[in-house]
C-alpha positions in Angstrom: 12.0 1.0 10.7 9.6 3.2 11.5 5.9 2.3 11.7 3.2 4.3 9.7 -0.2 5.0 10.9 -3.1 3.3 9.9 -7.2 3.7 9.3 -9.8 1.9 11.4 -11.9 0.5 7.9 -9.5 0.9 5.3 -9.9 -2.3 3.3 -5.7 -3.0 2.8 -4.5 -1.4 6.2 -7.8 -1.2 8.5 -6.9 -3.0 12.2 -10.6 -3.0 12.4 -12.0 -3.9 8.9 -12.9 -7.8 9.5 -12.8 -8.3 5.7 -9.4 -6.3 5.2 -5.9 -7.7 5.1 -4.4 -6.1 8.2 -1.4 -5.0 6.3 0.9 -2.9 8.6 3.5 -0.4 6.7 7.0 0.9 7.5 8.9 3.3 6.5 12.7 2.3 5.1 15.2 3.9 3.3 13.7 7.6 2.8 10.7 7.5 0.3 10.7 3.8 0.7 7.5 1.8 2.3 7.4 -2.3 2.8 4.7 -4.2 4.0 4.9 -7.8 4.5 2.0 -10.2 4.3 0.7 -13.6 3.8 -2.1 -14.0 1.9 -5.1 -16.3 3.6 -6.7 -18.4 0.6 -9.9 -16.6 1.2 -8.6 -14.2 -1.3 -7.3 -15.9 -4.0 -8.7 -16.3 -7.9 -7.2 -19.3 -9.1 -6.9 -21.9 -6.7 -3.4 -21.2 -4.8 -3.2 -17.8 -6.8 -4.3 -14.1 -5.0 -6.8 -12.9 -6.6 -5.6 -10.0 -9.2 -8.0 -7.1 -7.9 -6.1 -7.9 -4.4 -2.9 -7.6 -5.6 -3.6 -4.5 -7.4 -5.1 -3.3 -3.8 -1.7 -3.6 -2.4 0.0 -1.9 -5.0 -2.0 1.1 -5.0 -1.6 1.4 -1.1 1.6 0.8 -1.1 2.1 3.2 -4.1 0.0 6.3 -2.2 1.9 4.9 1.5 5.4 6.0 -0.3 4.3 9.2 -0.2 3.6 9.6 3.2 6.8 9.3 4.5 10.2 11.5 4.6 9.2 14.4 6.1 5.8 15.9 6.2 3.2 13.2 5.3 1.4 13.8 1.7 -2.0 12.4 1.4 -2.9 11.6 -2.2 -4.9 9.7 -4.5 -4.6 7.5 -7.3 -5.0 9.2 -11.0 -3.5 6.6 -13.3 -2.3 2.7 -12.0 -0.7 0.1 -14.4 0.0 -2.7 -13.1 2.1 -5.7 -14.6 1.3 -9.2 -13.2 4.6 -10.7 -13.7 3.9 -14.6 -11.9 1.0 -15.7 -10.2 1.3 -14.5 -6.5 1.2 -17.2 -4.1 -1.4 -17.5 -1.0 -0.3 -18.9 1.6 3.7 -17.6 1.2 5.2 -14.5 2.8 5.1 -11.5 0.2 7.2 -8.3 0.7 5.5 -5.3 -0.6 7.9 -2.3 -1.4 6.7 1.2 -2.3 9.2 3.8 -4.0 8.6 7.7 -4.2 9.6 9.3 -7.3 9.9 12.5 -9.3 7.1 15.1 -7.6 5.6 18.3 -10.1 3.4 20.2 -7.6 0.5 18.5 -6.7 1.1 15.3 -8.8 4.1 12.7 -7.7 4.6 9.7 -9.7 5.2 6.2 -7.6 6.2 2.6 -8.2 6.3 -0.2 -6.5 6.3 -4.1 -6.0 5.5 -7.4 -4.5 8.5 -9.7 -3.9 8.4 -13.5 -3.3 10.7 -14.7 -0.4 13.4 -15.2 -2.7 13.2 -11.9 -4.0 11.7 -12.4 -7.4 9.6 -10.1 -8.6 5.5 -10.9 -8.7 4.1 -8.0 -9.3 5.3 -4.0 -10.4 3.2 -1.3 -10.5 3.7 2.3 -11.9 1.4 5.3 -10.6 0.4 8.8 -10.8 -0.9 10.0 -7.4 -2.4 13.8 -7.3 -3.0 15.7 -3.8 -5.9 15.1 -2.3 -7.9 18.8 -2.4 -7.9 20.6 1.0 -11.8 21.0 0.9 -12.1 17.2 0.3 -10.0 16.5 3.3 -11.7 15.8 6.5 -9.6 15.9 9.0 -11.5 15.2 11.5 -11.7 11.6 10.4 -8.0 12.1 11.0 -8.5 12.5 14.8 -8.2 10.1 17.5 -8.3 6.2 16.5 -9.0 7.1 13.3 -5.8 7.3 11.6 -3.2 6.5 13.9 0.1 4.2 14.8 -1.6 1.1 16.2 0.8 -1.8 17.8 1.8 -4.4 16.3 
């Protein structure tokens, strides 16, 4: 699997964020991005439970992270998210978070996605609407150097 790149402060993916999760994202079958993770309890709700507003974090990178695979990368931005909390998602467990392209109409593409428990139940699904991100809103010189890049693992 290939390896996608990643920001410096980027709260989900950011290698340097010391608040973030460190999530690290690779590309599978074509359109397809999977993270895995285990939550630290630092960031649950409920006791034992991740907090909500985290797992909707992951969705929605993992939703736009679909995107930027198969072929040229597509940088977008979330429109509309709805998310459906199926079981409380463990801390403390290994999660596998999957991302799924789907129908694209110009500038907007429409994503879902998931968190998985090791036994491949089904946590969390999200369903979003992502939109290009405007060329004169792009900087992409914060795209430069160690910015956004492929960091090892």
């Amino acid at each position: 699997m290939k390896k996608q790149a990643s920001a410096q402060q980027c709260f989900v993916c950011g290698v340097h964020n010391p608040f973030g999760l460190h999530l690290a994202f690779y590309e599978g079958e074509p359109g397809e991005t999977t993270a895995e993770v285990t939550i630290p309890e630092q960031y649950q709700g409920y006791p034992g439970v991740v907090h909500g507003g985290i797992v909707a974090a992951m969705l929605d990178e993992v939703s736009a992270r679909a995107m930027l695979g198969d072929g040229a990368p597509r940088f977008m931005v979330t429109v509309k998210m709805s998310v459906r909390y199926r079981r409380p998602v463990p801390v403390g467990k290994r999660l596998i978070i999957k991302g799924h392209a789907g129908q694209v109409k110009g500038s907007v593409a429409y994503v879902t996605g998931e968190i998985t428990a090791e036994d491949g139940s089904i946590l969390a699904e999200v369903e979003s609407v992502l939109a290009d991100i405007p060329p004169e809103l792009r900087q992409a010189e914060q795209m430069d150097g160690d910015a956004w890049k492929v960091y090892p693992d």
